[in-house]
C-alpha positions as CSV (number, residue, x, y, z in Angstrom):
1,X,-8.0,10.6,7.4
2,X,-8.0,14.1,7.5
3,X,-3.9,14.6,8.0
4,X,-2.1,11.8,7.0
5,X,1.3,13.3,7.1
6,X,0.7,14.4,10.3
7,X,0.5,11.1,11.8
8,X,3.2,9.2,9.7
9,X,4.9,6.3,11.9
10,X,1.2,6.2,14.1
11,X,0.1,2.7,14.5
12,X,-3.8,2.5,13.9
13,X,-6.7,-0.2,14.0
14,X,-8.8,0.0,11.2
15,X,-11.7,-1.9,9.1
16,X,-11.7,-2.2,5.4
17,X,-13.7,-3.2,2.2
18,X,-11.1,-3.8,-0.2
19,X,-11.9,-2.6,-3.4
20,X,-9.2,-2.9,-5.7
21,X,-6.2,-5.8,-5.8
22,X,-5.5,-7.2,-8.4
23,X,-2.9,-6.8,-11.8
24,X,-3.2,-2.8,-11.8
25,X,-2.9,-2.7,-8.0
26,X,0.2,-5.4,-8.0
27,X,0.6,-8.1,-5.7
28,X,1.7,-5.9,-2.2
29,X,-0.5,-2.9,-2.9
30,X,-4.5,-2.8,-2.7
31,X,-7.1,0.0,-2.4
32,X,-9.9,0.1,0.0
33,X,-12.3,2.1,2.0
34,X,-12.0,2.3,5.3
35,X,-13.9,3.3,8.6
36,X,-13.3,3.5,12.3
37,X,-15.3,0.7,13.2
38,X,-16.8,-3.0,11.7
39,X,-19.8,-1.2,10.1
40,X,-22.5,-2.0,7.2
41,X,-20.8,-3.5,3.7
42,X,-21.4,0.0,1.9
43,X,-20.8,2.2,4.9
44,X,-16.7,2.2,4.8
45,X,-16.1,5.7,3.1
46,X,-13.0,6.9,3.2
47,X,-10.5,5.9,0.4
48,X,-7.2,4.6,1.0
49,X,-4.3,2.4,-0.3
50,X,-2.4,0.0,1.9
51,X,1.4,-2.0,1.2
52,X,2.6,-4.9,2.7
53,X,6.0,-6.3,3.2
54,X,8.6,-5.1,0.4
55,X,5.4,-3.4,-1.6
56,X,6.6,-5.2,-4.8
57,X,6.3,-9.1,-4.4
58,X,7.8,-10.5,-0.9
59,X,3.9,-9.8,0.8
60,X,2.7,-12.9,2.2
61,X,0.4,-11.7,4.6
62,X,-2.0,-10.6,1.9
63,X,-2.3,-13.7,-0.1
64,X,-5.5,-14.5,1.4
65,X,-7.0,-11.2,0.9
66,X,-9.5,-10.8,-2.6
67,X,-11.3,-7.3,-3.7
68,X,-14.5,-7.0,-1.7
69,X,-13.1,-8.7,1.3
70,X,-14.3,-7.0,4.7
71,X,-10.9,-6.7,7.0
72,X,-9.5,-5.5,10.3
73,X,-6.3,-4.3,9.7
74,X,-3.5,-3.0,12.3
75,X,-1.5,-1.0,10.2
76,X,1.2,1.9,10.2
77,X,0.6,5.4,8.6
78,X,3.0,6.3,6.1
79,X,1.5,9.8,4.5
80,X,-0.5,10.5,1.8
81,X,-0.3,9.1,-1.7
82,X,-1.6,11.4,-4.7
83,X,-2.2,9.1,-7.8
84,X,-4.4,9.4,-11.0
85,X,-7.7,8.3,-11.6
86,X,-9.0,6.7,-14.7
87,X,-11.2,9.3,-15.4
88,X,-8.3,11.3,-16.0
89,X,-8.3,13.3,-12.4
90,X,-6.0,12.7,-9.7
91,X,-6.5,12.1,-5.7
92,X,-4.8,11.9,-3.0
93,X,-5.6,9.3,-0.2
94,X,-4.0,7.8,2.9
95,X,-1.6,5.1,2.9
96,X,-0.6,2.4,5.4
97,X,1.8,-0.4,5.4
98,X,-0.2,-3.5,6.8
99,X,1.2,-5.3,10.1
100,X,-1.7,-7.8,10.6
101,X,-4.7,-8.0,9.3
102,X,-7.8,-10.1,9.7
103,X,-10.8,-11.3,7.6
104,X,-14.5,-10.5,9.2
């Protein structure tokens, strides 16, 4: 979490509560926070945004997942991604591209 671009191309094993996917996020792209480990609904606390397949429409693997879904994901690192808030700050989080993933 700490040094995303550090680790780009690493292959991880993370849980997720999804918190964001839907028309704003797009179809291959959703935001969600994340922990090591399967841990308590509220205790996943570091943000992060994931893509599947071509990140614009051809992402079949997530069409079962909904906002507030808890996940196991197996997933590359692909860097950071700084975007803006909509209370008009920006952050920067951790991105992965999704290679499997499964509900809990």
């Amino acid at each position: 979490m700490k040094k995303p671009d550090s680790n780009i191309d690493k292959n991880v094993i993370i849980y997720a509560k999804v918190t964001q996917f839907d028309s704003a996020t797009g179809p291959c792209i959703f935001r969600a926070d994340v922990a090591h480990a399967h841990v308590g609904k509220y205790d996943y606390e570091h943000n992060s945004m994931f893509t599947a397949g071509d990140g614009l429409s051809d992402c079949d693997i997530l069409d079962d997942v909904l906002a507030d879904d808890i996940i196991q994901v197996t997933a590359t690192v692909t860097g950071s991604l700084s975007y803006d808030t909509q209370i008009g700050g920006s952050t920067t989080v951790p991105k992965f591209e999704v290679i499997k993933l499964k509900q809990l």
